[in-house]
C-alpha positions in Angstrom: -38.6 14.7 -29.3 -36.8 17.9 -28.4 -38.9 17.9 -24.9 -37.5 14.4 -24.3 -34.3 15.2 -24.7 -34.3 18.0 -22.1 -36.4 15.5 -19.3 -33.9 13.2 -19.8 -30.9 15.8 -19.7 -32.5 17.4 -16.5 -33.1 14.2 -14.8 -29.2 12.9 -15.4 -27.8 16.5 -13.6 -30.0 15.7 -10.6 -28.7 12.4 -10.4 -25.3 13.7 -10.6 -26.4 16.4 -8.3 -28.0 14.3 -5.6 -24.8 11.8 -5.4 -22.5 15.1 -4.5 -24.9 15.9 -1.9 -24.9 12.1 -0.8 -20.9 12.2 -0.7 -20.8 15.5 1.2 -23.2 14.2 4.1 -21.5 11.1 4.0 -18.0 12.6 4.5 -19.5 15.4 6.8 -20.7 11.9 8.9 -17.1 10.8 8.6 -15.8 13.8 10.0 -18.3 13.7 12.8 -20.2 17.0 11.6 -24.1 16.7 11.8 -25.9 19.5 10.8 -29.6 19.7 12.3 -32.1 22.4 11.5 -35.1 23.3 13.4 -37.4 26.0 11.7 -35.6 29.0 11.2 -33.0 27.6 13.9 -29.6 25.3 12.1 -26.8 24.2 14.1 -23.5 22.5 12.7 -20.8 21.3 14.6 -19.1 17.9 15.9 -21.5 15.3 16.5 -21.4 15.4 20.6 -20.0 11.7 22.2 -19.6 10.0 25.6 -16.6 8.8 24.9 -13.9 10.3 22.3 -12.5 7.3 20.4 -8.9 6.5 21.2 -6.4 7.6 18.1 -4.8 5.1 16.8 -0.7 5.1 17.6 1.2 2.5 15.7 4.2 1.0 17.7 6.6 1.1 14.6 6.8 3.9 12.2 8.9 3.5 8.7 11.5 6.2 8.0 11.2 6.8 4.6 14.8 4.9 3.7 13.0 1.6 5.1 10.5 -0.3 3.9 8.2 -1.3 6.4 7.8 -5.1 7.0 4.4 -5.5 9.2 4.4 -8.3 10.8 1.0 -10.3 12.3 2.6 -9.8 15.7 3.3 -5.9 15.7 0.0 -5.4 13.5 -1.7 -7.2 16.6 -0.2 -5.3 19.1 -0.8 -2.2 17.0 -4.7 -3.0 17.1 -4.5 -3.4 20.6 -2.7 -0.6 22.0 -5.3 1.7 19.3 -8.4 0.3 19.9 -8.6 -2.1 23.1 -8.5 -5.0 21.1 -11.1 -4.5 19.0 -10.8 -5.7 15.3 -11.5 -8.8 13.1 -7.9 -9.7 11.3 -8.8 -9.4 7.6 -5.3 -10.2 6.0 -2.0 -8.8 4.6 -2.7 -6.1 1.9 -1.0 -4.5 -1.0 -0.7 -0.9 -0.1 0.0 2.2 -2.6 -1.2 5.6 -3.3 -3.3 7.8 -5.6 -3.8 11.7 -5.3 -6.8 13.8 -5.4 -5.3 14.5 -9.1 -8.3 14.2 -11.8 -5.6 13.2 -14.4 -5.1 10.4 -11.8 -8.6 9.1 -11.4 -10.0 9.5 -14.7 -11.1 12.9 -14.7 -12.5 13.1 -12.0 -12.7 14.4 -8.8 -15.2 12.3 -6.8 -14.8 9.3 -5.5 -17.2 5.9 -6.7 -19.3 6.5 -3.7 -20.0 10.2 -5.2 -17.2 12.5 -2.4 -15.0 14.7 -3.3 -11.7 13.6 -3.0 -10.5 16.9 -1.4 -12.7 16.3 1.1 -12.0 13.1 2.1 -8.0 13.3 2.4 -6.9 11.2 5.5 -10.1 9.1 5.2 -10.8 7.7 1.9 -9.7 4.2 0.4 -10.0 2.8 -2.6 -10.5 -1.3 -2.7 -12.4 -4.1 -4.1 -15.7 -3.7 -3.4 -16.2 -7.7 -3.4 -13.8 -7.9 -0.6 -14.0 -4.7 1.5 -17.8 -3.4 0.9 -17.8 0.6 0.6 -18.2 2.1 4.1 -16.3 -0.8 5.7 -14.6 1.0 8.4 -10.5 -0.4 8.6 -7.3 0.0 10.7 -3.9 0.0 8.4 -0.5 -1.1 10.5 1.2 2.0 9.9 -1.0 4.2 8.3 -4.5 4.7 10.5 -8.1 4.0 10.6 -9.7 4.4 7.0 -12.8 4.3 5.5 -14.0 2.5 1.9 -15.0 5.1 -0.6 -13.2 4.1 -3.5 -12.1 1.9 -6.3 -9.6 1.9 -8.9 -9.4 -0.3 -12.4 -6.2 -2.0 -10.7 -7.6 -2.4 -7.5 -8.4 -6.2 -7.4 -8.4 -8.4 -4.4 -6.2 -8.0 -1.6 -5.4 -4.2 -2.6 -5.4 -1.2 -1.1 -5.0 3.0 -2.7 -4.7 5.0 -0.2 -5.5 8.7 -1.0 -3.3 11.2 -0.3 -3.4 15.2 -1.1 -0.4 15.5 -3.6 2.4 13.1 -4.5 4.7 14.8 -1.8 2.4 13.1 0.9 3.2 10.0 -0.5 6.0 7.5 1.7 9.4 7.6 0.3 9.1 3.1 -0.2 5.8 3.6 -2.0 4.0 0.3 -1.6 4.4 -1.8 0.8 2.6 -4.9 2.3 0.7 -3.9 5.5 -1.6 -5.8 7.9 -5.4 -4.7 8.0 -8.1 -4.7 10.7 -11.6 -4.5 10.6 -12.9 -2.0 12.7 
């Protein structure tokens, strides 16, 4: 029974160990780091492209006295100007922020898809996963391009936690309704 016991505890830490691998890779891929190794040959660095993606410049950016009020027309135009046009209208969403703070996500410091939050400052979103799958790829009015990696136990429906480093990175109006692209 004793044997059992230490199978079963081995083959939970490599499951816990092989989803903080997955996250790394898959916020290295975020990041546009690939890492390919030949034989005794390994090279990391940006993943090489023909074109560099245009970065995203909202038209209207809050002070923190205002709340921002995002309209469909701005949002629109925001899209636009960022990405050509490109982007499927998904709605109006709830928008707050959560820190990389375990005492704020239960403990922990990984993310539901297995990153570490640290790692994934500036990218990382938590949603419903019934409306905005995990790696769906989305443009915020106001706030950027982010990427689903995340869920929280209040984040239900038409939600969105944005992660930031530390509560001083977070916007002086807190929430605020924002419009949201697909990308």
């Amino acid at each position: 029974m004793k044997s059992f016991k230490k199978v079963i505890t081995i083959i939970i830490i490599l499951d816990i160990l092989l989803a903080a691998i997955a996250g790394v890779v898959y916020a290295m891929t975020l990041a546009g780091v690939t890492v390919e190794a030949e034989a005794d040959n390994a090279f990391v660095g940006p993943v090489p492209t023909a074109t560099p993606e245009p970065t995203p410049t909202p038209t209207e950016t809050p002070t923190p006295t205002e709340t921002p009020t995002p309209t469909a027309k701005t949002a629109k135009a925001t899209v636009a100007a960022a990405s050509g046009g490109a982007g499927q209208y998904l709605g109006t969403f709830d928008v707050s922020y959560y820190t990389c703070d375990p005492a704020e996500n239960g403990g922990s410091n990984l993310t539901a898809t297995g990153a570490v939050l640290s790692d994934v400052v500036g990218v990382c979103i938590a949603a419903d996963p019934s409306v905005l799958p995990y790696g769906t790829r989305v443009y915020i009015d106001g706030i950027g391009d982010r990427v689903v990696m995340d869920c929280g136990g209040a984040i239900h429906g038409n939600k969105i936690d944005v992660l930031v480093a530390s509560d001083a990175d977070i916007p002086a109006y807190g929430r605020c309704a924002a419009e949201v692209y697909a990308r």
